[in-house]
Gaussian input, Z-matrix of N, CA and C with variables (Angstrom, degrees):
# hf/3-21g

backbone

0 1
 N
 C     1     B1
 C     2     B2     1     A1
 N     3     B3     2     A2     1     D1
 C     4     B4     3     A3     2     D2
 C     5     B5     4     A4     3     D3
 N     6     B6     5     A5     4     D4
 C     7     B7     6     A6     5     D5
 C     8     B8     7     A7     6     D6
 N     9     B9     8     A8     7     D7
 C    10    B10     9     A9     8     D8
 C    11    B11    10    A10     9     D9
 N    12    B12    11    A11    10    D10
 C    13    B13    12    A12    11    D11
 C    14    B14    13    A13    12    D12
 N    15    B15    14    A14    13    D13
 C    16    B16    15    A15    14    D14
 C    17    B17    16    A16    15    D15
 N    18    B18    17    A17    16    D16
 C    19    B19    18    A18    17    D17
 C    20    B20    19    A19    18    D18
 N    21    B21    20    A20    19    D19
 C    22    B22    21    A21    20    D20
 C    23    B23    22    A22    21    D21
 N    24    B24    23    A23    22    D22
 C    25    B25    24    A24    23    D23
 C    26    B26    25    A25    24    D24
 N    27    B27    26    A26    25    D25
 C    28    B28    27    A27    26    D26
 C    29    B29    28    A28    27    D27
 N    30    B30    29    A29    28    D28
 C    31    B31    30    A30    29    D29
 C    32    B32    31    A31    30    D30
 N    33    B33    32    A32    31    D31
 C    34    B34    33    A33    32    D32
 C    35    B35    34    A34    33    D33
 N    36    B36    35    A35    34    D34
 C    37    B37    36    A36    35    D35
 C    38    B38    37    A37    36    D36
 N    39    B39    38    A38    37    D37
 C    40    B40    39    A39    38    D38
 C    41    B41    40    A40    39    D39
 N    42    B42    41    A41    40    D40
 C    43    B43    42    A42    41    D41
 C    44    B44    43    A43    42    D42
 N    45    B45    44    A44    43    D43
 C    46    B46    45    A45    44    D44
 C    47    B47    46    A46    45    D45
 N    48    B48    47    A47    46    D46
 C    49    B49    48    A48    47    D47
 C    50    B50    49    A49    48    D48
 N    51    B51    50    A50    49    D49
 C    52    B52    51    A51    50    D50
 C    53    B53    52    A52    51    D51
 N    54    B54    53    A53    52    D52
 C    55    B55    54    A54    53    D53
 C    56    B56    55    A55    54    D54
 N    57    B57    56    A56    55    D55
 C    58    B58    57    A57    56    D56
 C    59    B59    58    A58    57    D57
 N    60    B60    59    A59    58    D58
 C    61    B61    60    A60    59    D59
 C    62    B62    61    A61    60    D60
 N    63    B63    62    A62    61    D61
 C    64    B64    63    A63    62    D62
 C    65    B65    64    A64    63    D63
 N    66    B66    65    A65    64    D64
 C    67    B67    66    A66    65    D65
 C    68    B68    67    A67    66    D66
 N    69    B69    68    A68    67    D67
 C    70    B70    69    A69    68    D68
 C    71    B71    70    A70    69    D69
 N    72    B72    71    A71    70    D70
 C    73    B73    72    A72    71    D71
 C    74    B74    73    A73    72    D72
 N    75    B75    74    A74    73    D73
 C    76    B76    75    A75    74    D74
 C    77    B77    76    A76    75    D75
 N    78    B78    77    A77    76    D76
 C    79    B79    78    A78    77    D77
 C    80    B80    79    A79    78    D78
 N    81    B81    80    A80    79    D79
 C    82    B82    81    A81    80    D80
 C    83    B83    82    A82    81    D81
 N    84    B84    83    A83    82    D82
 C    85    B85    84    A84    83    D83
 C    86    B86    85    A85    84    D84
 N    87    B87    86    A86    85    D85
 C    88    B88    87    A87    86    D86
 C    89    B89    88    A88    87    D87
 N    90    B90    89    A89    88    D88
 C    91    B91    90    A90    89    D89
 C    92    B92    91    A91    90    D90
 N    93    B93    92    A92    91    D91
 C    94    B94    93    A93    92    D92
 C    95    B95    94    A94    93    D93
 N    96    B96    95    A95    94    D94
 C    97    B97    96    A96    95    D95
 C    98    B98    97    A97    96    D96
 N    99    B99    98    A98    97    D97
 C   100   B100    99    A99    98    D98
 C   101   B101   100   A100    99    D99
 N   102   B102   101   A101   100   D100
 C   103   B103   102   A102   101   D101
 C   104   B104   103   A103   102   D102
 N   105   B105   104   A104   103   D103
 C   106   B106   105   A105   104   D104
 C   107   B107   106   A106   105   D105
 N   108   B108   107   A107   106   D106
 C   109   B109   108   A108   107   D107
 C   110   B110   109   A109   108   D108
 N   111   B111   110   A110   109   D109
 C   112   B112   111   A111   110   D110
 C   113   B113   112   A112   111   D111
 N   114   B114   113   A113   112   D112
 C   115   B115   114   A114   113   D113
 C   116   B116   115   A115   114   D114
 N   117   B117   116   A116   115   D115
 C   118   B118   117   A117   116   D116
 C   119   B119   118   A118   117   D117
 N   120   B120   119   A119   118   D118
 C   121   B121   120   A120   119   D119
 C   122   B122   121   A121   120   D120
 N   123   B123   122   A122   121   D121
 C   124   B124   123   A123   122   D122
 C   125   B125   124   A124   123   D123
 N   126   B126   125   A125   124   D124
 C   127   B127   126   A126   125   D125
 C   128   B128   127   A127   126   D126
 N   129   B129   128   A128   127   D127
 C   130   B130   129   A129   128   D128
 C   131   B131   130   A130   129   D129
 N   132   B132   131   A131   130   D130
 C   133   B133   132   A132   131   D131
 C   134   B134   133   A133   132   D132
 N   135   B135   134   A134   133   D133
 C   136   B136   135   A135   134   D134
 C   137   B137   136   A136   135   D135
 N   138   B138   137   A137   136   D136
 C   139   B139   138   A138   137   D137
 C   140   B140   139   A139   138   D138
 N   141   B141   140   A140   139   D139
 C   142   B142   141   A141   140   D140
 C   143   B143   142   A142   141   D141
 N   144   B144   143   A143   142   D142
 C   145   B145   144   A144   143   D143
 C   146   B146   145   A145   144   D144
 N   147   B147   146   A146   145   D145
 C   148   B148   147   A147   146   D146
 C   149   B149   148   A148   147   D147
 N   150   B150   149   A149   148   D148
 C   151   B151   150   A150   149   D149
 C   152   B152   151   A151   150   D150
 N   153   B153   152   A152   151   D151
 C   154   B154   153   A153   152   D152
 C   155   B155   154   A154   153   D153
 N   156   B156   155   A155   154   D154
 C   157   B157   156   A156   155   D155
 C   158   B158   157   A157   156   D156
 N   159   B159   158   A158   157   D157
 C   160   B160   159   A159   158   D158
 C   161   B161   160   A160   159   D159
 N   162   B162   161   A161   160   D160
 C   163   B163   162   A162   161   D161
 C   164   B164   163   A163   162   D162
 N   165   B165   164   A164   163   D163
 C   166   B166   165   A165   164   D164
 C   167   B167   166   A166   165   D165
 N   168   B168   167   A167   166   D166
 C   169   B169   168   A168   167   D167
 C   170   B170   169   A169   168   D168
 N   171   B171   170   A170   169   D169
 C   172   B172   171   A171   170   D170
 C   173   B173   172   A172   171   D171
 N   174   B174   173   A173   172   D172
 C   175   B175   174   A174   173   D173
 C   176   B176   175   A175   174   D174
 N   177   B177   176   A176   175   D175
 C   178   B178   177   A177   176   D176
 C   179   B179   178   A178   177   D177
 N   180   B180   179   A179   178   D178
 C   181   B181   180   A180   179   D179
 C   182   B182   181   A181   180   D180
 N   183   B183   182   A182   181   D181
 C   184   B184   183   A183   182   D182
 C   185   B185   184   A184   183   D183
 N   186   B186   185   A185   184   D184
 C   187   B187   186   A186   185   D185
 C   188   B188   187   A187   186   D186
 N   189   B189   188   A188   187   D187
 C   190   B190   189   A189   188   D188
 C   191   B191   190   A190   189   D189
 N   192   B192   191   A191   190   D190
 C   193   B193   192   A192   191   D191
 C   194   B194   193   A193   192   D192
 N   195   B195   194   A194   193   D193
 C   196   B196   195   A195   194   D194
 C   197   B197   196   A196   195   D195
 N   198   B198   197   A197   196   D196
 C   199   B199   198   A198   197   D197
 C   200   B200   199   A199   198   D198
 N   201   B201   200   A200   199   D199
 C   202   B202   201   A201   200   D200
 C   203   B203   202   A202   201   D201
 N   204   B204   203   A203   202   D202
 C   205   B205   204   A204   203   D203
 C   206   B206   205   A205   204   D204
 N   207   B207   206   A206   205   D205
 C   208   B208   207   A207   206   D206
 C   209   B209   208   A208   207   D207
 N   210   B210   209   A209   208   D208
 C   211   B211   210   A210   209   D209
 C   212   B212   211   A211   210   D210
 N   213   B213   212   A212   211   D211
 C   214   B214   213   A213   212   D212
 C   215   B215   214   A214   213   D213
 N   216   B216   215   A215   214   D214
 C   217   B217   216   A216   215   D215
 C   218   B218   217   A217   216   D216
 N   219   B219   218   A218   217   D217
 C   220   B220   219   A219   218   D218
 C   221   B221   220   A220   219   D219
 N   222   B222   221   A221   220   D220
 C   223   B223   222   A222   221   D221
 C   224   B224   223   A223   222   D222
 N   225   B225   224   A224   223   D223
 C   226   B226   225   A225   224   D224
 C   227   B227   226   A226   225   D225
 N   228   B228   227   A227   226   D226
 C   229   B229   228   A228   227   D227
 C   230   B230   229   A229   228   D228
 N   231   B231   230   A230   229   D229
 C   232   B232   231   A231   230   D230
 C   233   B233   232   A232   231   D231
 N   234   B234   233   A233   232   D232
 C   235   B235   234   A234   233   D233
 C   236   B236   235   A235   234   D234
 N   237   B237   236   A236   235   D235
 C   238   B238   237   A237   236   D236
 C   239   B239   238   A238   237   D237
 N   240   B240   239   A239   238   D238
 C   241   B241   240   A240   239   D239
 C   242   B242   241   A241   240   D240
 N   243   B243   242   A242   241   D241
 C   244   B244   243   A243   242   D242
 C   245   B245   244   A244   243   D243
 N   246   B246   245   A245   244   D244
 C   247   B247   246   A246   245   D245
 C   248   B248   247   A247   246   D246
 N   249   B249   248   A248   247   D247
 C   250   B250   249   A249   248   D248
 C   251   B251   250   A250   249   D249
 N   252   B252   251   A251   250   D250
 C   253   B253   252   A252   251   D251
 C   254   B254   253   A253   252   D252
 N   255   B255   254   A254   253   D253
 C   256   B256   255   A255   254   D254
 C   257   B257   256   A256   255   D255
 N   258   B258   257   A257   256   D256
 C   259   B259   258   A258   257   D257
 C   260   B260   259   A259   258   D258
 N   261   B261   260   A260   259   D259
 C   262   B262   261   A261   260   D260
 C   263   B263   262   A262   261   D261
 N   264   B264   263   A263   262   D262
 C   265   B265   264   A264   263   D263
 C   266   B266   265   A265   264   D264
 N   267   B267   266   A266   265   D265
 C   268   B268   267   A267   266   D266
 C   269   B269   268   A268   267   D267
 N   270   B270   269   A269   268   D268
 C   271   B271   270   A270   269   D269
 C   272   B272   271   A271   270   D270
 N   273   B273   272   A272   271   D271
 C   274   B274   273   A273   272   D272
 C   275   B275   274   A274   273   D273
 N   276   B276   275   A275   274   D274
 C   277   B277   276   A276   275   D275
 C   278   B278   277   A277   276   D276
 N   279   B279   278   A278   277   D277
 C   280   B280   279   A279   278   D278
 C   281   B281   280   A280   279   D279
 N   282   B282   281   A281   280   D280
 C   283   B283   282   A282   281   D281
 C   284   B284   283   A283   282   D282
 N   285   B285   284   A284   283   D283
 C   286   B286   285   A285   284   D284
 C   287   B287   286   A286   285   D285
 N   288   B288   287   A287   286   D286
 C   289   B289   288   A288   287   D287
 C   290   B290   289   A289   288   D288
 N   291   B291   290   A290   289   D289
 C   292   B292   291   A291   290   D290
 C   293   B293   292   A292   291   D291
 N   294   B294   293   A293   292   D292
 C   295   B295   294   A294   293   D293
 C   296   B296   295   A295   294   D294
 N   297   B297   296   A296   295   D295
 C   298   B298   297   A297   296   D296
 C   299   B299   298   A298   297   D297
 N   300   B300   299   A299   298   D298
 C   301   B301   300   A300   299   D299
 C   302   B302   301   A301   300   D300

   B1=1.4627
   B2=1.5265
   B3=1.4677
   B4=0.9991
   B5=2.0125
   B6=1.2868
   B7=1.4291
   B8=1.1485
   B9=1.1988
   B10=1.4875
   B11=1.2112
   B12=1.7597
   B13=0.9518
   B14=2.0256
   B15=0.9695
   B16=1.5363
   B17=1.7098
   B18=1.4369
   B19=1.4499
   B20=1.2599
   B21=1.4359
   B22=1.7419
   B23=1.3354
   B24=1.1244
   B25=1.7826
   B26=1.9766
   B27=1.2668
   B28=1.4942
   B29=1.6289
   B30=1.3337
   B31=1.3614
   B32=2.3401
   B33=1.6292
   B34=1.7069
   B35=1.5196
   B36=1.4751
   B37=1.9029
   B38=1.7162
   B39=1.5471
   B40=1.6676
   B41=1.2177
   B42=1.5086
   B43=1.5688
   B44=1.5916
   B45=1.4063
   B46=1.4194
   B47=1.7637
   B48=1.1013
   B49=1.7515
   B50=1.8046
   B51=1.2301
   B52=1.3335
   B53=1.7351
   B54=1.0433
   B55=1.6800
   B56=1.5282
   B57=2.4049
   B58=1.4427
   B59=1.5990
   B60=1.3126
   B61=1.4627
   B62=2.0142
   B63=0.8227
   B64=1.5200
   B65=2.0101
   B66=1.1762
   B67=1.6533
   B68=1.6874
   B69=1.5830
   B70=0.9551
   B71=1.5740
   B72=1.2462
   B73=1.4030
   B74=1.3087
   B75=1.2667
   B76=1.7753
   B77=1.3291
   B78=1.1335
   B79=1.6065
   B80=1.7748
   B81=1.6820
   B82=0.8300
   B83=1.5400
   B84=1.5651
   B85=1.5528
   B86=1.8260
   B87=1.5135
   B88=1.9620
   B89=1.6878
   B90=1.6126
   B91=1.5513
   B92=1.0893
   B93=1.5485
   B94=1.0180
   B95=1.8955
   B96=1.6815
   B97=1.8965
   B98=1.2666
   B99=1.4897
   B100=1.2495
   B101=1.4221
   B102=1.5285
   B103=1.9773
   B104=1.1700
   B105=1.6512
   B106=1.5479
   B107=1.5753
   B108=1.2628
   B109=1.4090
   B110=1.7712
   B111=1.3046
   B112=1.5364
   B113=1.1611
   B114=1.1393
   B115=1.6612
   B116=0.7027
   B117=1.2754
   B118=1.8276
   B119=1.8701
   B120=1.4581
   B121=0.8118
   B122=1.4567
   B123=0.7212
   B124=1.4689
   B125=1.7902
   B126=1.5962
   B127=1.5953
   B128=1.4618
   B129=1.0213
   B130=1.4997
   B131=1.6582
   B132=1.2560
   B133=1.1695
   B134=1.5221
   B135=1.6458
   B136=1.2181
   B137=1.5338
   B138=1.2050
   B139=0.9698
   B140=1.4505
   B141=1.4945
   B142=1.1296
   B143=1.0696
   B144=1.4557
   B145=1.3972
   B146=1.6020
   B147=0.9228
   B148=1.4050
   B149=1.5579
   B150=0.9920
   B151=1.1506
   B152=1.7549
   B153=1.2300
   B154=1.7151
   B155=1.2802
   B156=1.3441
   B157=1.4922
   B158=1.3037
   B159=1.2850
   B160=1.9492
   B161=1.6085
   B162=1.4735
   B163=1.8292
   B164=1.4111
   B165=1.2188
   B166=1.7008
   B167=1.6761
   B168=0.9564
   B169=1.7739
   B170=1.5223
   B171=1.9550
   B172=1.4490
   B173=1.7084
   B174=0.9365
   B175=1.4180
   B176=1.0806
   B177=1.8645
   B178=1.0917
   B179=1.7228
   B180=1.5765
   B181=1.4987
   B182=1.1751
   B183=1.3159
   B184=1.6642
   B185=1.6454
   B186=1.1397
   B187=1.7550
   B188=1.4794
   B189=1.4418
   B190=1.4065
   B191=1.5481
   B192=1.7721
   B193=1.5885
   B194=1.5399
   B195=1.9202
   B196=1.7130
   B197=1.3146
   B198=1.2092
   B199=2.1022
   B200=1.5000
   B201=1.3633
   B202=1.1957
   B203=1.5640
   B204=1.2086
   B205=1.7514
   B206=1.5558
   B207=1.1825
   B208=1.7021
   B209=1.9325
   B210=1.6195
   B211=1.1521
   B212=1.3713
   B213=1.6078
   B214=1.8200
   B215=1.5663
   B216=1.4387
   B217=1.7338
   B218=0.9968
   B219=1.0866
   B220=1.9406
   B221=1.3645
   B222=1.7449
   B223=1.2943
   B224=1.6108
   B225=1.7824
   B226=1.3654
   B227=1.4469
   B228=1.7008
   B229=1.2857
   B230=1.3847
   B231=1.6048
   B232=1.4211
   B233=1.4530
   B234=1.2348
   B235=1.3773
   B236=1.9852
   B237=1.0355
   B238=1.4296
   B239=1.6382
   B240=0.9348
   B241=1.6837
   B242=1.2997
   B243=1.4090
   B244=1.4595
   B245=1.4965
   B246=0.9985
   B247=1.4844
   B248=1.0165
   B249=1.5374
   B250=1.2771
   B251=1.3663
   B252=1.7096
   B253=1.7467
   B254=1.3712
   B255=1.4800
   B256=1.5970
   B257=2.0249
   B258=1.1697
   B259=1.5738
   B260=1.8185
   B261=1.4066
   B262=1.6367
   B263=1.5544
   B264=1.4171
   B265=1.6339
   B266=1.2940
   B267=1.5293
   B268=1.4822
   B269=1.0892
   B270=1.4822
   B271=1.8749
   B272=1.3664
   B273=1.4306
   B274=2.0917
   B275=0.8086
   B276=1.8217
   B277=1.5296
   B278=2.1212
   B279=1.4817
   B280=1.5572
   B281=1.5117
   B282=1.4496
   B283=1.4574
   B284=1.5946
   B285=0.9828
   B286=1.5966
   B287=0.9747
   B288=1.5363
   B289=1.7587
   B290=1.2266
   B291=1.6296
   B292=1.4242
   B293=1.5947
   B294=1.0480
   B295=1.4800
   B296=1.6258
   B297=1.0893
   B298=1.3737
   B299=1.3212
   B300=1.5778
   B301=1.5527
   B302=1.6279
   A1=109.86
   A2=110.36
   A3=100.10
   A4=134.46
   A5=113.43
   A6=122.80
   A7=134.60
   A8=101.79
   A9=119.29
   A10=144.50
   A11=118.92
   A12=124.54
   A13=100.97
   A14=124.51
   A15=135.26
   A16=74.92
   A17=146.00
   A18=108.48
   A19=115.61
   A20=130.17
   A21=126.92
   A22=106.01
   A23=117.34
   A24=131.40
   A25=89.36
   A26=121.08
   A27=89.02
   A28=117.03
   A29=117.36
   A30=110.38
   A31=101.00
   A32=100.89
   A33=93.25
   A34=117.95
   A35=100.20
   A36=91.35
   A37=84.27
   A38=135.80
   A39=111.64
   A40=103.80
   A41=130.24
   A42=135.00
   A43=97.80
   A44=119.50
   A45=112.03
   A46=106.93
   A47=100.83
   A48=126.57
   A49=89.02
   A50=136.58
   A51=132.81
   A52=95.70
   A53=106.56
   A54=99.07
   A55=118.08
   A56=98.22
   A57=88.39
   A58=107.74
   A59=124.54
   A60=152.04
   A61=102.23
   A62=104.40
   A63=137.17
   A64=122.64
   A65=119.25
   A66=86.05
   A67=108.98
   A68=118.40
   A69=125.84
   A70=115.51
   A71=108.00
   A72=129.90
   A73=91.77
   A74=151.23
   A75=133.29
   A76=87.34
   A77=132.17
   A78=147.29
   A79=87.59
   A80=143.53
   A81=122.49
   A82=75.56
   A83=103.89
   A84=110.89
   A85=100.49
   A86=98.25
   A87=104.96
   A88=94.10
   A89=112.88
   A90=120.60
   A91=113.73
   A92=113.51
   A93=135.54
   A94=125.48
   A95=78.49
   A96=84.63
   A97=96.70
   A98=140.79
   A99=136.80
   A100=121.44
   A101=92.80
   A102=107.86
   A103=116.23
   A104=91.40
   A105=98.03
   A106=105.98
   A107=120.50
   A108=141.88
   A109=135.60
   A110=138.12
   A111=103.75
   A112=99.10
   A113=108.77
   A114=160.35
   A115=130.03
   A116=163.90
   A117=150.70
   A118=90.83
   A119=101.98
   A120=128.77
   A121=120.53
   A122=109.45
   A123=132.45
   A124=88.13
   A125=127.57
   A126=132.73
   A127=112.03
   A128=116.76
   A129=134.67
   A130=116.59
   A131=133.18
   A132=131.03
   A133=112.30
   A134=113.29
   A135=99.42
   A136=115.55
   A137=153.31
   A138=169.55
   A139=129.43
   A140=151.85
   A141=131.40
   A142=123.87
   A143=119.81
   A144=138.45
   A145=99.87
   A146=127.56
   A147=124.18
   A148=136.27
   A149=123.83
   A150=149.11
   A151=110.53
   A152=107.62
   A153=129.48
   A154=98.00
   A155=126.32
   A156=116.94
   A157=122.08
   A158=95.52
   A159=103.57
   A160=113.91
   A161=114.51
   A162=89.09
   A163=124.34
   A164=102.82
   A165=117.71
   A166=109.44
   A167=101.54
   A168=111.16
   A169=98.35
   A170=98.24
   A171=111.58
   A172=99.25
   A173=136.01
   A174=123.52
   A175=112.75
   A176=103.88
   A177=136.33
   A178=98.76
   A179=101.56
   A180=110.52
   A181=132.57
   A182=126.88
   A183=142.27
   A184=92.68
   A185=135.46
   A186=142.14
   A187=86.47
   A188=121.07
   A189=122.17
   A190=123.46
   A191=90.30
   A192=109.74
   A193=109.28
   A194=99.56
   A195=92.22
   A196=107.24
   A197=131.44
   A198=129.44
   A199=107.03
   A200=123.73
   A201=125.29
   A202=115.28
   A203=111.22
   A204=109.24
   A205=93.63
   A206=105.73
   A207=109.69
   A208=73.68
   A209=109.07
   A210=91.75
   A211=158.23
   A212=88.53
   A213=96.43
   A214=92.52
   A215=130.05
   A216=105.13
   A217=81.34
   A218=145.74
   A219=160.88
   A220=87.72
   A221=141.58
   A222=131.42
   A223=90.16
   A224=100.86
   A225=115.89
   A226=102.17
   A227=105.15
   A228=123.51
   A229=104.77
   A230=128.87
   A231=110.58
   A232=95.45
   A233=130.76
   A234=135.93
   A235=96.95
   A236=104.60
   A237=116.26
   A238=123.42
   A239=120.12
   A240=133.69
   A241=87.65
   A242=130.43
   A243=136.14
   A244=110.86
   A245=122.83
   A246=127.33
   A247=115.16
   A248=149.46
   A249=156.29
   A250=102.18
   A251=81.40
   A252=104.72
   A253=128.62
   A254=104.04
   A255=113.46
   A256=80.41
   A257=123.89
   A258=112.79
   A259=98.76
   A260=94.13
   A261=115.18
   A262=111.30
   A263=111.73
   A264=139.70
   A265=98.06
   A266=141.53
   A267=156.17
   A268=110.33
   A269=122.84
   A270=121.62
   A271=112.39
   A272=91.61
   A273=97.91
   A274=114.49
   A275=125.62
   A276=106.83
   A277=113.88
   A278=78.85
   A279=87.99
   A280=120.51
   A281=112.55
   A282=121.51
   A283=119.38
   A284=126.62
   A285=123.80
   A286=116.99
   A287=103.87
   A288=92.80
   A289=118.64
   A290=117.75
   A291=115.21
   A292=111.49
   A293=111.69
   A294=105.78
   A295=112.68
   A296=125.15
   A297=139.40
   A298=136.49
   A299=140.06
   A300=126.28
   A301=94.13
   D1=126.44
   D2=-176.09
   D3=-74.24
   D4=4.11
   D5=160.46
   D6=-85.11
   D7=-5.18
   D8=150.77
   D9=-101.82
   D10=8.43
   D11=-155.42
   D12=-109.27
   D13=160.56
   D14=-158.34
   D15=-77.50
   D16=-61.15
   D17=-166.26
   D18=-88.11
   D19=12.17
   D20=145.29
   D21=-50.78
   D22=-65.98
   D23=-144.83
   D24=-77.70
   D25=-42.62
   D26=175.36
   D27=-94.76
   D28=-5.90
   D29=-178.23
   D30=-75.70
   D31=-37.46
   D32=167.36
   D33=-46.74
   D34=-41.17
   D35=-153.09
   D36=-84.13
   D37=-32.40
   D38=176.74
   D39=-44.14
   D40=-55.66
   D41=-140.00
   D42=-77.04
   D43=-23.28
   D44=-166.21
   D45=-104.91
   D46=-1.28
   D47=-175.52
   D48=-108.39
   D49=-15.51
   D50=-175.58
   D51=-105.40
   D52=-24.97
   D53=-173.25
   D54=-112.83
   D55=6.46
   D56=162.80
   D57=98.16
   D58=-5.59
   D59=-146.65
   D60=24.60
   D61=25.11
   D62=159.17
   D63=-37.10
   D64=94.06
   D65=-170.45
   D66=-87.52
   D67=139.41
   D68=-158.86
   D69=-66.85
   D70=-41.34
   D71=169.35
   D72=-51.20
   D73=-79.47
   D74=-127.03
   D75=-84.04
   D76=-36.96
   D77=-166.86
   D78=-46.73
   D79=-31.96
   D80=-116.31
   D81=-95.07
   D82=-24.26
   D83=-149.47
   D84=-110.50
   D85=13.45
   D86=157.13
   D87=70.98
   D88=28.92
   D89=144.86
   D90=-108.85
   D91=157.60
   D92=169.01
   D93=-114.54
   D94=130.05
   D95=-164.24
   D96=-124.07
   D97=154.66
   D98=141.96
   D99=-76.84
   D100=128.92
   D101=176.43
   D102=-98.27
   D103=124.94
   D104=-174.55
   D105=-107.54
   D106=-4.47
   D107=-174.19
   D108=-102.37
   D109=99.06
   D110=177.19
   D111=-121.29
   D112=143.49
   D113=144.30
   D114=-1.45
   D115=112.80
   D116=144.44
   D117=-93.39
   D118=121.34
   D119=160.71
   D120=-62.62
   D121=-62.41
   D122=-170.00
   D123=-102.28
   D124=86.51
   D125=-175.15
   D126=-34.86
   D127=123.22
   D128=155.92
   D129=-46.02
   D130=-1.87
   D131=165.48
   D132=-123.97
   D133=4.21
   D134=149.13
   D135=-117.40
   D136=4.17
   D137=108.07
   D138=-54.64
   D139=49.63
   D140=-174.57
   D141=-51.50
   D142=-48.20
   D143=172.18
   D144=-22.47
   D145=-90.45
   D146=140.81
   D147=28.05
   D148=-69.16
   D149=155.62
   D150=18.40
   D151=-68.50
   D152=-145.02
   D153=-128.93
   D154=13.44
   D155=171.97
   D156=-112.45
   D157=120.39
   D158=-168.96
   D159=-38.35
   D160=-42.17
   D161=-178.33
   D162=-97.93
   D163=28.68
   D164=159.88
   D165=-99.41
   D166=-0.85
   D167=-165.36
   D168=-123.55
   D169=135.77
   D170=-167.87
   D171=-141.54
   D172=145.76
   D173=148.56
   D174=-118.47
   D175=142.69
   D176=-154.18
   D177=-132.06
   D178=153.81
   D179=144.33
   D180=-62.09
   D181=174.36
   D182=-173.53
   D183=-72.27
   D184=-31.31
   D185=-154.78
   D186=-102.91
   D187=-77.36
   D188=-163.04
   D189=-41.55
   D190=-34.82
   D191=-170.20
   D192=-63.10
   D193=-51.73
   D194=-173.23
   D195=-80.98
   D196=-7.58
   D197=148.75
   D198=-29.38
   D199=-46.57
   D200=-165.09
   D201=-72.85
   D202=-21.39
   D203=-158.56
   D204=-114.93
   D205=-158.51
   D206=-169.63
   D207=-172.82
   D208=81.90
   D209=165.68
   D210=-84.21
   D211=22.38
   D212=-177.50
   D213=-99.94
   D214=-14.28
   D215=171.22
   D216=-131.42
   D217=107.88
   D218=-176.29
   D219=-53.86
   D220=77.32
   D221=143.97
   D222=-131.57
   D223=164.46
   D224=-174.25
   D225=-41.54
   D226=168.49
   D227=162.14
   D228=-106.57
   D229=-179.04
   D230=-166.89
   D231=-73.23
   D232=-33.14
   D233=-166.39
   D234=-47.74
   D235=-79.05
   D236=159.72
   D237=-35.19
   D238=2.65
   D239=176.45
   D240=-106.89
   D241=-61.72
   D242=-171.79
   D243=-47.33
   D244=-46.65
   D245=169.14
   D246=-79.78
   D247=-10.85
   D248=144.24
   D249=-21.14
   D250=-81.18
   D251=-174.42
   D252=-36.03
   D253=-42.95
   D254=-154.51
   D255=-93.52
   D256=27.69
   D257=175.06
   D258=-120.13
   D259=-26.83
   D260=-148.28
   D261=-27.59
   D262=-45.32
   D263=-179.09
   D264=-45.76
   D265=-66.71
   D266=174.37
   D267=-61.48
   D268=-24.95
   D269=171.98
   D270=-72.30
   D271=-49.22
   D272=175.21
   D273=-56.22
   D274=-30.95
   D275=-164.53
   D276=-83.68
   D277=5.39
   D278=165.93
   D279=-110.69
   D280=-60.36
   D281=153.74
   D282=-72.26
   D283=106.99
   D284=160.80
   D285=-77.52
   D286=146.83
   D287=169.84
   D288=-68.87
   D289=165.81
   D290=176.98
   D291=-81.72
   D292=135.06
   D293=-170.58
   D294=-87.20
   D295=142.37
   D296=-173.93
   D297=-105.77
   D298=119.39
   D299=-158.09
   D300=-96.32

């Protein structure tokens, strides 16, 4: 599993040592929270690929974090769409869209 594995546990503490242990979300609104949490933006169980790459990765607070999910059908909340979006550019350049006639 990968949250347990020796490159989970040091790729979290770079990302949360890169963002300041800072949560990115309160940051949006010029508070300051401590993050004890990071993120896959883009979910780790629908993307693994994913996983370990810094701009899919955010740290968040305990509050901000469950903003993100909708945990009775584990897909984003809009909050979590919002950060989708603002990645979307770096998602395509892995996923493209499917193109359409």
């Amino acid at each position: 599993m990968l949250y347990k594995s020796t490159r989970w546990k040091r790729k979290r503490e770079n990302i949360l040592r890169r963002d300041k242990y800072e949560c990115c979300n309160c940051k949006r609104y010029f508070k300051t929270k401590e993050a004890k949490t990071v993120h896959h933006i883009y979910f780790y169980e629908d993307y693994p690929a994913l996983a370990l790459v810094n701009w899919n990765l955010i740290s968040l607070c305990n509050d901000c974090h469950n903003k993100m999910h909708n945990r009775l059908t584990d897909k984003p909340t809009q909050l979590g769409i919002e950060w989708q979006t603002k990645r979307k550019a770096e998602f395509e350049k892995l996923y493209p869209p499917l193109q359409t006639k």
